[in-house]
C-alpha positions as CSV (number, residue, x, y, z in Angstrom):
1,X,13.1,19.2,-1.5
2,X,16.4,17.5,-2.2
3,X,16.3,15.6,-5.4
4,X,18.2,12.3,-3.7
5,X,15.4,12.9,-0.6
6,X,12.5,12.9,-3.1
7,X,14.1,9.9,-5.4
8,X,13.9,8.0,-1.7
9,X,10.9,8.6,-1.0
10,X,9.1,8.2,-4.5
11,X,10.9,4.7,-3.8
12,X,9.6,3.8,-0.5
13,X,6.1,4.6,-1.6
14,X,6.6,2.0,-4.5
15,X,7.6,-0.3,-2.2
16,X,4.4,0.4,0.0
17,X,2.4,-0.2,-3.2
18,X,4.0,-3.2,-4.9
19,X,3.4,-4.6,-1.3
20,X,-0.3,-3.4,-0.9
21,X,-0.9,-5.3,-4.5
22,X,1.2,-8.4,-3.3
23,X,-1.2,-8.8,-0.2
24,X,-4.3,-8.7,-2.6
25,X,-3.0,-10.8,-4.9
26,X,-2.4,-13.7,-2.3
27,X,-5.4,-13.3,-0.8
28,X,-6.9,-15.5,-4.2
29,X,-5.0,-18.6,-3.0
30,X,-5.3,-20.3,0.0
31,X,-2.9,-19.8,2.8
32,X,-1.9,-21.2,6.0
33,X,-2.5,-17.9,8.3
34,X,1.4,-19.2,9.6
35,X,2.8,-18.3,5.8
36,X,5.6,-15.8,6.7
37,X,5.0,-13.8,3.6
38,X,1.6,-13.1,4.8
39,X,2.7,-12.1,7.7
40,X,5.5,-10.3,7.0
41,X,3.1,-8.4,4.2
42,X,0.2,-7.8,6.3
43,X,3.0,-5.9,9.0
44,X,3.9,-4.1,6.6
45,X,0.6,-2.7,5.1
46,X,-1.7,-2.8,7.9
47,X,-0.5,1.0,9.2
48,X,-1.5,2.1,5.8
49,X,-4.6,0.1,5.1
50,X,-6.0,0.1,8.5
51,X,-7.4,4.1,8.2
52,X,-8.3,3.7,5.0
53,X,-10.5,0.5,6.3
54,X,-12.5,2.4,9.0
55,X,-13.5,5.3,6.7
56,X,-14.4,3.2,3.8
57,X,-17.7,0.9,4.0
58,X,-17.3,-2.8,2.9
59,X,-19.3,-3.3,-0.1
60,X,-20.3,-6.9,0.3
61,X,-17.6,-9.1,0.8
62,X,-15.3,-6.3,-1.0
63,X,-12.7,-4.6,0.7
64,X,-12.0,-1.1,-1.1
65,X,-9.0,0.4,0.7
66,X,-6.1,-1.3,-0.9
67,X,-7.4,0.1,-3.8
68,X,-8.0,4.1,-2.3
69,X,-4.7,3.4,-0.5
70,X,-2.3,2.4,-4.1
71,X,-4.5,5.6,-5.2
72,X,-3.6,7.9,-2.4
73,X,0.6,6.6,-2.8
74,X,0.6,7.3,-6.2
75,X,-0.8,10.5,-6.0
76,X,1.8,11.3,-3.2
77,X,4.4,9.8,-5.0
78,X,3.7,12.0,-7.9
79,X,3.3,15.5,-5.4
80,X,7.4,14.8,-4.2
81,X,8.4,14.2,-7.5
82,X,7.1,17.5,-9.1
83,X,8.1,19.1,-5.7
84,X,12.2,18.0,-6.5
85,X,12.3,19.6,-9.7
């Protein structure tokens, strides 16, 4: 793979995680459901989260797939890196 394909990428997938932590984080402090940056956050990670979410269980009032999901981008993140070089 390219080296400027896999630096872009290794990027976007950083994006899709800092954004996956962003919409846990906020979902500590209330919201208006109308709060653009929810919205705009949840559009973004809901394609990713969503599989994750109906393979996963709930455990109690726990959601686990943001977690699996940061998990799963790192580890892909790290597979294009090592596959530039």
């Amino acid at each position: 793979m390219n080296s400027s394909v896999a630096q872009l990428v290794y990027a976007t997938l950083q994006v899709f995680t800092f954004a996956i932590l962003a919409r846990s984080l906020l979902t500590w402090f209330p919201m208006s459901p109308g709060n653009s940056l929810a919205q705009a956050l949840f559009r973004i990670t809901e394609p990713i989260l969503a599989p994750f979410r109906a393979i996963l269980p709930k455990i109690g009032m726990f959601d686990l797939s943001p977690m699996v999901a940061i998990v799963v981008l790192q580890l892909a993140g790290g597979l294009v890196l090592n596959s530039a070089r």
